[in-house]
N, C-alpha and C positions, 0 to 999 in steps of 0.2 A: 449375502456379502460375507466374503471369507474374514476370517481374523488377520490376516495378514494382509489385508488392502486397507486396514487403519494406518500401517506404514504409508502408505500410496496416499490417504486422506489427510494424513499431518503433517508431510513432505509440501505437498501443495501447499497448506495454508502459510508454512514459515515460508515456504519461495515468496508466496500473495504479500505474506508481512514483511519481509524482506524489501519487497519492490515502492512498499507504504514508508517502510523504514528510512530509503533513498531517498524517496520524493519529498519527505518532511528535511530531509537532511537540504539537501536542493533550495530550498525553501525556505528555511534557517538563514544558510549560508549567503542570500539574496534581497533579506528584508530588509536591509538600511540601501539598496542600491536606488544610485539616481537616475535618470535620463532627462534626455532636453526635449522629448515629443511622449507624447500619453500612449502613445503606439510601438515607442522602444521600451514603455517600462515595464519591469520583469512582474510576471503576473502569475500568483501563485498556481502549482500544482499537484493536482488530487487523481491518483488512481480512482480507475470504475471496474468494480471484481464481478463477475459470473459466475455462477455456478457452473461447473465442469458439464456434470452431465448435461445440460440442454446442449451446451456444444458436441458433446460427443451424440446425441439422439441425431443432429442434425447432419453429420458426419456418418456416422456407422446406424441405417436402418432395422440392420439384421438385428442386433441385442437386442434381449426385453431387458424391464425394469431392473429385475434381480441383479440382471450381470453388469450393469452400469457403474462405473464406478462413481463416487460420489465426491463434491469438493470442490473448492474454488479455484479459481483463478484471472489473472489481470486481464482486464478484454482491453483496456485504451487507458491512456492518461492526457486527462485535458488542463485547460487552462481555468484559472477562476476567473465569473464575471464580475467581479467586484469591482466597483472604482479604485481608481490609483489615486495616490492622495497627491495634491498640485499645490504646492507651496511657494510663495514670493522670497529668493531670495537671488537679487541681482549682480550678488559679488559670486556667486558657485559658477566657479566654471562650466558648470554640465545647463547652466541658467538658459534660456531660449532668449531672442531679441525684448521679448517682454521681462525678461526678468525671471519666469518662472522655472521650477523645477518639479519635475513628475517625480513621485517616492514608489516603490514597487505595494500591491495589495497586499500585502501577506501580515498576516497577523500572529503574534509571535506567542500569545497565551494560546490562541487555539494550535500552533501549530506544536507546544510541549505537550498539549493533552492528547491532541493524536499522536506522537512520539512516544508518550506512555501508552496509552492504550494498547499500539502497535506492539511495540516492545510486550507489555504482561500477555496478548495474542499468540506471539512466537513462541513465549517462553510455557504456555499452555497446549499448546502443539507438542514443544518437547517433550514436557511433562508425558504426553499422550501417549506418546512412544516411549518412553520407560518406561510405564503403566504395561502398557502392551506385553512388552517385551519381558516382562516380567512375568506376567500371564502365562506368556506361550513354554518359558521356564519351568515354571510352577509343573504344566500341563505334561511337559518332558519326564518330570521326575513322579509323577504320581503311578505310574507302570513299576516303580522301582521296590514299591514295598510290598 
């Protein structure tokens, strides 16, 4: 693995955190919503990441190992199976003929700590590529002396 497919390896992961970053935002922005059936209410959602290379092994047979590039990326985003929480309150418009009201699953502590998480993720990507890129600097100027 070259030095310069760390570019290509931290690229990917802030796209992965990025797409993590949305889905928390999505998610945030849905936790107090109501609906009048358990089946319209909004129901949190979580990226599922891959590894790159298995999907490129399955795709391209000719590479070996060596030349694989490495690194994740977003295969699907599902829904949570959590329950939705179902509250009696007969005056909310969104209320059903019994009275009730569906609240969306999302949970708003877990969903800042994956928001951080996410967030110090990208920012360790970046980091990785100035790191790099520094590197490859350094490596330009050492011919100079």
């Amino acid at each position: 693995m070259s030095l310069a497919s760390v570019f290509d390896i931290a690229a990917m992961g802030m796209s992965a955190q990025t797409v993590r970053l949305n889905t928390t935002a999505s998610n945030m922005a849905n936790a107090d919503t109501s609906a009048s059936t358990e089946a319209e209410a909004y129901r949190a959602r979580r990226p599922v990441f891959i590894a790159a290379q298995q999907q490129q092994y399955d795709q391209l047979q000719s590479l070996n190992r060596e030349q694989a590039s490495f690194g994740v990326m977003v295969q699907d985003i599902v829904q949570s199976q959590a329950p939705v929480t179902k509250a009696y309150a007969p005056n909310d418009p969104q209320a059903n003929e019994e009275g009730y009201v569906f609240f969306s699953n999302v949970n708003t502590v877990e969903e800042m700590a994956d928001m951080i998480s996410a967030s110090r993720s990208f920012q360790m990507n970046a980091e990785m590529m100035n790191t790099t890129k520094s590197m490859m600097q350094r490596l330009l100027t050492m011919g100079q002396r």
